[in-house]
Backbone as CSV, one residue per row, in Angstrom:
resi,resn,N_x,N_y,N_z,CA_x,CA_y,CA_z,C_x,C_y,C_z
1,UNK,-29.901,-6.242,35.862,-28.621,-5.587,36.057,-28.568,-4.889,37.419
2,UNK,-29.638,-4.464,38.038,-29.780,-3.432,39.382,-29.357,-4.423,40.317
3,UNK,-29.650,-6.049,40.052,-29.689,-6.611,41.108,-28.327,-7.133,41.661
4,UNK,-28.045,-7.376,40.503,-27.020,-7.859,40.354,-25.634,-6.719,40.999
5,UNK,-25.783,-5.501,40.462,-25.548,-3.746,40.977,-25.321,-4.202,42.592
6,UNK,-26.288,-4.206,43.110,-27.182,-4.667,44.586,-26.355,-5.513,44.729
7,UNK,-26.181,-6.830,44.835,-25.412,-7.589,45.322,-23.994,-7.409,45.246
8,UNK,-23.392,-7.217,44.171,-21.872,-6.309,44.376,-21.607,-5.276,45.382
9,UNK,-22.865,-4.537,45.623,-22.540,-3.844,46.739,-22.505,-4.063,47.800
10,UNK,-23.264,-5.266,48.495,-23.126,-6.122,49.347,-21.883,-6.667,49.572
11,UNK,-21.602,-7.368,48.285,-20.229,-7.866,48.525,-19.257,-7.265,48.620
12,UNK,-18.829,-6.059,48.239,-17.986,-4.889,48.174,-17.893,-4.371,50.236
13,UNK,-19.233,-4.140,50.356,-19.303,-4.130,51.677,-18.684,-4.484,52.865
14,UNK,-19.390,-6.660,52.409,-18.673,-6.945,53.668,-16.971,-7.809,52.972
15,UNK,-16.128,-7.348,51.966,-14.947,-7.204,51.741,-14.536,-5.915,52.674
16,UNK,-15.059,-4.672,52.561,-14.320,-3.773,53.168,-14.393,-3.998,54.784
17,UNK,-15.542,-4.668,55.281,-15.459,-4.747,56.632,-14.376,-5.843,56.826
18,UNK,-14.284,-6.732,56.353,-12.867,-7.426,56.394,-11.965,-7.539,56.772
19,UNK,-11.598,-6.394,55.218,-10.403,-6.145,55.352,-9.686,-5.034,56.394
20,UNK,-11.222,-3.987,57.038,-10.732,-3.585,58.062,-10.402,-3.796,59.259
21,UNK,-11.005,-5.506,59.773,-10.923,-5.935,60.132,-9.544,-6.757,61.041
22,UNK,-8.968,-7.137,59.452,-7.881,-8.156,59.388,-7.020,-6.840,59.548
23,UNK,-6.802,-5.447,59.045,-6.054,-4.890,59.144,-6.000,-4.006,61.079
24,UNK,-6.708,-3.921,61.212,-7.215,-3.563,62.799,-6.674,-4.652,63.495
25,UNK,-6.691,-5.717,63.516,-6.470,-6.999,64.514,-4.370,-6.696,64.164
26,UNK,-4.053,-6.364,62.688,-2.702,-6.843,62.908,-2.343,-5.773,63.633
27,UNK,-2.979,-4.319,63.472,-2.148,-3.390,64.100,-2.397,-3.451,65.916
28,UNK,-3.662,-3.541,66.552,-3.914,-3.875,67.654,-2.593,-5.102,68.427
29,UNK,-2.645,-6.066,67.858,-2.247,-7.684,68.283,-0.609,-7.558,67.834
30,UNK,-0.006,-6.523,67.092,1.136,-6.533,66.684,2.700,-6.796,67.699
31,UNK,2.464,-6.201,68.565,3.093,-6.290,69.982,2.957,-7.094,70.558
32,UNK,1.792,-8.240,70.778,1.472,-9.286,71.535,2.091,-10.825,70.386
33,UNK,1.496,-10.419,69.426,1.654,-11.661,68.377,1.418,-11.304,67.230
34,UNK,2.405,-11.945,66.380,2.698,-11.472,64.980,1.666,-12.313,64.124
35,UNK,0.715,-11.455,63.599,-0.045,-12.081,62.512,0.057,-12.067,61.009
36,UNK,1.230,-12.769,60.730,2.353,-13.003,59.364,1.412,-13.257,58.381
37,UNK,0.012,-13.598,58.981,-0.472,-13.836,57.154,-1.947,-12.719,57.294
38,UNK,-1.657,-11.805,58.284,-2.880,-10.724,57.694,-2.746,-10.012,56.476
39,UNK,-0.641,-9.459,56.286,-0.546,-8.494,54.724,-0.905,-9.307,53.979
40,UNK,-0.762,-10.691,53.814,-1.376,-11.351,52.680,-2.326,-11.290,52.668
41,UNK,-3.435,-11.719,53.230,-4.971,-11.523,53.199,-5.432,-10.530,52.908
42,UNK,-5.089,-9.430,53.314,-5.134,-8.375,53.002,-4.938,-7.896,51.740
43,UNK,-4.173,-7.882,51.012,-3.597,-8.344,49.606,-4.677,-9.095,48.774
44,UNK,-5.369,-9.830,48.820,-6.371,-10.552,48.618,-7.388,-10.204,48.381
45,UNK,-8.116,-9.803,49.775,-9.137,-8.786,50.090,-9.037,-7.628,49.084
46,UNK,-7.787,-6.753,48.590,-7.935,-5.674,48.288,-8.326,-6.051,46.676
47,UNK,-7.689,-6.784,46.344,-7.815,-7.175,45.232,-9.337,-7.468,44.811
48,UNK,-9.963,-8.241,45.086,-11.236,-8.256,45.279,-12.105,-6.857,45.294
49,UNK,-12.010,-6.154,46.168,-12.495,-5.023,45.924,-11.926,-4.166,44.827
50,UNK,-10.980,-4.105,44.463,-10.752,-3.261,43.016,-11.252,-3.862,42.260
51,UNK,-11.526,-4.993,41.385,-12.158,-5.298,40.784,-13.645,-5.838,40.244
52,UNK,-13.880,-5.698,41.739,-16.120,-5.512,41.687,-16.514,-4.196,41.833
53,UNK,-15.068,-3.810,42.588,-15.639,-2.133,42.713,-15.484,-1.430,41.053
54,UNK,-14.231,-1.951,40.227,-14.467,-1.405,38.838,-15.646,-1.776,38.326
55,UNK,-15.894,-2.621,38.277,-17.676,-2.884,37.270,-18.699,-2.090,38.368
56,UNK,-18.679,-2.078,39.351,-19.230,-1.410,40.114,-19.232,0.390,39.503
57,UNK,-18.384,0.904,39.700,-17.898,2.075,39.155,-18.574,2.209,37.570
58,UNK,-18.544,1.553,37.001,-19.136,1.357,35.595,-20.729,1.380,35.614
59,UNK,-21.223,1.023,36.242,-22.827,1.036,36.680,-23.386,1.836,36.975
60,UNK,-22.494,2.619,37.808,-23.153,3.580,38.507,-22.335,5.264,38.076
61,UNK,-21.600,4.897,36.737,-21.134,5.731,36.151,-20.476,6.916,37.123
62,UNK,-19.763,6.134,38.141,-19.032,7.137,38.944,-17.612,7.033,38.586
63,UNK,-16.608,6.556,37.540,-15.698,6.030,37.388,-14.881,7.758,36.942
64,UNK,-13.774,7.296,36.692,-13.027,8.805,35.848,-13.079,8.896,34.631
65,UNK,-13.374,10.342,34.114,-13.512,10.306,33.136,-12.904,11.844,32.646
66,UNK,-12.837,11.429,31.377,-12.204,12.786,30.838,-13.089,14.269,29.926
67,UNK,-13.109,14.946,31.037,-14.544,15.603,30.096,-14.067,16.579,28.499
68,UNK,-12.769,16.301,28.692,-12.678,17.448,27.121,-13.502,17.707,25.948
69,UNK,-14.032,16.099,25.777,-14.916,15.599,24.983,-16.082,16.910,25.302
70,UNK,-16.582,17.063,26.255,-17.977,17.940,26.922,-17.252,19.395,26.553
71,UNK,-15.991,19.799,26.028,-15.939,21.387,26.597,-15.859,21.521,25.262
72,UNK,-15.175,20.533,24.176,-14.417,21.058,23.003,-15.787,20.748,21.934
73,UNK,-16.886,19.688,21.977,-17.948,19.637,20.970,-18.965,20.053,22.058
74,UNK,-19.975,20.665,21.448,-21.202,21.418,22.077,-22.492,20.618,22.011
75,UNK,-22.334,19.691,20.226,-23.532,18.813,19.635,-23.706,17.894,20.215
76,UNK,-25.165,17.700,21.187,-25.431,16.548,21.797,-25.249,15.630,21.018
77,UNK,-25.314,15.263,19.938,-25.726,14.015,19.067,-24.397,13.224,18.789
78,UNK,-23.702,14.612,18.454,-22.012,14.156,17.926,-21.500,13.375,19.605
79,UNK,-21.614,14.477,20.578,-21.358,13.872,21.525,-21.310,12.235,22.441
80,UNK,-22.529,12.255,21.822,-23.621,10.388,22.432,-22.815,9.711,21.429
81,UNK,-22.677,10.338,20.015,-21.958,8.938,19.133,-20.403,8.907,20.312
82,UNK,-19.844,9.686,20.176,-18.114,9.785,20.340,-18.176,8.721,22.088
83,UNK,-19.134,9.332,22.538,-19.146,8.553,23.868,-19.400,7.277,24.028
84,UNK,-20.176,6.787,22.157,-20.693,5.838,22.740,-19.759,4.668,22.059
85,UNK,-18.678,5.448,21.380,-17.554,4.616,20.724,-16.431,4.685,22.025
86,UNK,-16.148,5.784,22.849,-14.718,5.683,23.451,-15.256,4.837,24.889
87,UNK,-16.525,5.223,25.070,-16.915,4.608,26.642,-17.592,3.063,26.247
88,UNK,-18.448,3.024,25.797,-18.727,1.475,25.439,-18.182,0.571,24.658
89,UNK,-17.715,0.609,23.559,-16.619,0.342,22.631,-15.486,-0.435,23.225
90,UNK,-14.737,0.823,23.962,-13.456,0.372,24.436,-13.701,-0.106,25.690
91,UNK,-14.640,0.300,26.258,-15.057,-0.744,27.677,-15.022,-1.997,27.377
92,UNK,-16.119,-2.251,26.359,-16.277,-3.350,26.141,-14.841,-4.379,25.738
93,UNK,-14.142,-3.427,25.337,-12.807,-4.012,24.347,-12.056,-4.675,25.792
94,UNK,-12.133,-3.616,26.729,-11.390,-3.312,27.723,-11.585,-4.877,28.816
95,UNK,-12.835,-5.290,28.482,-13.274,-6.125,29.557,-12.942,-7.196,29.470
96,UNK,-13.173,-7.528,27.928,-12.525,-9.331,27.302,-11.299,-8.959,27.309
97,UNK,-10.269,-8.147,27.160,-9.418,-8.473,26.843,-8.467,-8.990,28.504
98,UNK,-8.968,-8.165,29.587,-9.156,-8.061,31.156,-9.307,-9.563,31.092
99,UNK,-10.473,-10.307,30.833,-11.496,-11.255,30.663,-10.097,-12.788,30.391
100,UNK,-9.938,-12.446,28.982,-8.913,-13.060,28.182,-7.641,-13.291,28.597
101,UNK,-7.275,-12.545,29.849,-5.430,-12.325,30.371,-5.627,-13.032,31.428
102,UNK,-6.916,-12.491,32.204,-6.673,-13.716,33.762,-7.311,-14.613,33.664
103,UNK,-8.069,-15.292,32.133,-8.424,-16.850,31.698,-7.229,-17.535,31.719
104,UNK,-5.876,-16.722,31.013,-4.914,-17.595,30.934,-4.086,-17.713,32.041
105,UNK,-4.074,-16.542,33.342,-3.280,-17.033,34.326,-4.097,-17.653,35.311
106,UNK,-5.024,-17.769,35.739,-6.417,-18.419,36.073,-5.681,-19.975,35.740
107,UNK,-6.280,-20.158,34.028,-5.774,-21.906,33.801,-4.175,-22.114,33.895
108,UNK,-3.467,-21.215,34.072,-2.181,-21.359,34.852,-1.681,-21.892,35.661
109,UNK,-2.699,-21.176,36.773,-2.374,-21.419,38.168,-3.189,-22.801,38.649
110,UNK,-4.680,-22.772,38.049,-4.791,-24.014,38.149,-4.147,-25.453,37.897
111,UNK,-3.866,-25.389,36.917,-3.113,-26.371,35.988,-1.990,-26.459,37.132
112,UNK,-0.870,-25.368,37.670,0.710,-25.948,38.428,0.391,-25.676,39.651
113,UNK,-0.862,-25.360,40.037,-1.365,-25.991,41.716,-0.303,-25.005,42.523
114,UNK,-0.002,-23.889,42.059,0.541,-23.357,43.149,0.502,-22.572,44.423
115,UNK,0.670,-22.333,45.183,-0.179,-22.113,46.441,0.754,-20.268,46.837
116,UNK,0.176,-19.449,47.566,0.238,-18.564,48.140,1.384,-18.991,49.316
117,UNK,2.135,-17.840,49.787,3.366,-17.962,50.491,2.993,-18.401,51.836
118,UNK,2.069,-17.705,52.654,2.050,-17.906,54.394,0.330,-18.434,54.110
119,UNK,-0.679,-18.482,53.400,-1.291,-18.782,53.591,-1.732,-19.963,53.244
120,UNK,-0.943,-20.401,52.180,-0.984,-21.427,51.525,-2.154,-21.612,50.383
121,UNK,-2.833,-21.259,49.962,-4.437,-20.517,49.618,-3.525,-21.208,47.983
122,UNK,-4.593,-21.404,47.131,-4.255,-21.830,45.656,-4.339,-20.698,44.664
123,UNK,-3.572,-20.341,44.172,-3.325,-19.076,43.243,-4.393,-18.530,42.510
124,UNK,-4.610,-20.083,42.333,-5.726,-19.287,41.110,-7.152,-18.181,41.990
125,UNK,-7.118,-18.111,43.370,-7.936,-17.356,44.060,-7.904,-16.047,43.951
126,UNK,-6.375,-15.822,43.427,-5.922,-14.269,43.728,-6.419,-13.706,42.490
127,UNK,-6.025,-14.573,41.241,-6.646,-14.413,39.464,-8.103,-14.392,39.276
128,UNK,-9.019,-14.847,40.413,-10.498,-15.237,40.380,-10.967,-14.017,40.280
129,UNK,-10.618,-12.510,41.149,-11.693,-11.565,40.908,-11.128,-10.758,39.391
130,UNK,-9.887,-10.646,38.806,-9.490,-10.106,37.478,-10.569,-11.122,36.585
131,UNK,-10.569,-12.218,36.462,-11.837,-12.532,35.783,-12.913,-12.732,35.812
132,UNK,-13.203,-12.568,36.748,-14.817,-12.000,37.303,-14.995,-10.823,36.822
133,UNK,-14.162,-9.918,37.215,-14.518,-8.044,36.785,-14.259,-8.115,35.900
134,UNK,-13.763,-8.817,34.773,-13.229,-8.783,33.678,-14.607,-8.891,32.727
135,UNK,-14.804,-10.456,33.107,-16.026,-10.918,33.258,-17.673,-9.922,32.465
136,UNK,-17.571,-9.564,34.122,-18.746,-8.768,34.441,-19.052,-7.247,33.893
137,UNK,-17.582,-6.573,33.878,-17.207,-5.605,32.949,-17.996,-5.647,31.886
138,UNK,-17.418,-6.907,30.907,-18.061,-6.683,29.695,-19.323,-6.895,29.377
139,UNK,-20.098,-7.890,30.312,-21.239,-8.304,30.378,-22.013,-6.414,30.062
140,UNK,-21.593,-6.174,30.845,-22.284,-5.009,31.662,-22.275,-3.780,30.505
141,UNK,-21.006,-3.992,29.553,-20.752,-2.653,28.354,-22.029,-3.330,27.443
142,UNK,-21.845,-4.906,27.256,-22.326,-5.500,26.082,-23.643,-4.941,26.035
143,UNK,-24.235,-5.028,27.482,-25.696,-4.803,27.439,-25.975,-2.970,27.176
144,UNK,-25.123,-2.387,27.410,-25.343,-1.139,27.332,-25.180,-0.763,26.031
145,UNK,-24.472,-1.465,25.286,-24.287,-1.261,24.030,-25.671,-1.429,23.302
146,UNK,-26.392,-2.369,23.728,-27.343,-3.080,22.994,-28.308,-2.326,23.546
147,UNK,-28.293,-1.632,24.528,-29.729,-0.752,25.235,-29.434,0.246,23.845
148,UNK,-27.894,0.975,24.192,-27.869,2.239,23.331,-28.563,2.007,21.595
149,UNK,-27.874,0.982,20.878,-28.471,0.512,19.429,-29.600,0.353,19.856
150,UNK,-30.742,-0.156,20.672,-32.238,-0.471,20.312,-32.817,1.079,20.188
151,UNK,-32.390,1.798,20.880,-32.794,3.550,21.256,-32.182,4.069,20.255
152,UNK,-30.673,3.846,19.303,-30.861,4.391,18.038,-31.784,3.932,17.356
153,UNK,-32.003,2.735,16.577,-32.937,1.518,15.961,-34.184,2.167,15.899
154,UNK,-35.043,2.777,17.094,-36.315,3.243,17.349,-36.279,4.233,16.867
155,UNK,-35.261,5.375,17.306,-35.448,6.517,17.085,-34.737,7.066,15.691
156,UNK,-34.437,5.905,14.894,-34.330,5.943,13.136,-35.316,5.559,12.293
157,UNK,-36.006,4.428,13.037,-37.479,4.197,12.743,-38.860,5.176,12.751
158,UNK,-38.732,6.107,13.972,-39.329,7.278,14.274,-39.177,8.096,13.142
159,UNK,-37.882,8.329,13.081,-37.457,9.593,11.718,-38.136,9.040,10.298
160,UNK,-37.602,7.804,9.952,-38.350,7.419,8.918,-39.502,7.528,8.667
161,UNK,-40.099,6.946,9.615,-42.201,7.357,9.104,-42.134,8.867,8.893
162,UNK,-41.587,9.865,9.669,-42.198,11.112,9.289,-41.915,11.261,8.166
């Protein structure tokens, strides 16, 4: 999972150099020559990064979150369950269903071959990172889910022998 972590960040990377890129050249070159298909690319680019950067965000548990949960129960234990139903649970819920919406505009766009306005680019490119993060999202809850149950599992097993 780290590596994988690792390489999203790479890729996250050189997306942002990119797109600062493509956005630097239109504002520089704007006066000289109109570069009509940087907002699109751009558009593209961004897209891409919101959605490796969400599973990204999920990994590295920097995402938003709502702490009421932390002010209003005090019980670690109660706490780890409630967290581990609203944050993994619905992550997980959150990811196929993410997963499940841009499968179908994905085989959409494939299927009627339709192409992007100035760039001409095939649609289904723009749908590719919603199911990737969608994707990867859940990959990423599933396994956490399954870390969290083996660490209950043990530590019910623990209780039992005593």
């Amino acid at each position: 999972m780290r590596a994988l972590a690792k390489g999203i960040d790479f890729l996250l990377f050189l997306l942002v150099i990119s797109l600062t890129i493509v956005i630097f050249l239109n504002i520089v070159l704007r006066s000289v020559y109109s570069l009509t298909w940087s907002g699109e690319l751009a558009g593209i680019i961004l897209m891409w990064i919101v959605y490796f950067g969400l599973v990204n965000s999920f990994y590295y548990e920097a995402h938003v979150r709502i702490d009421i949960i932390d002010e209003i129960i005090h019980s670690k234990k109660i706490k780890k369950v409630i967290q581990f139903i609203f944050y993994n649970i619905f992550g997980f819920v959150f990811g196929i269903y993410l997963s499940l919406f841009s499968y179908q505009l994905f085989q959409n766009y494939l299927q009627t071959s339709q192409l992007t306005v100035i760039l001409r680019w095939p649609l289904y490119l723009i749908v590719l990172p919603f199911l990737l993060g969608g994707l990867l999202t859940s990959c990423y809850f599933l396994i956490t889910i399954i870390r969290h149950l083996r660490v209950f599992i043990k530590g019910s097993n623990k209780a039992s022998r005593q």
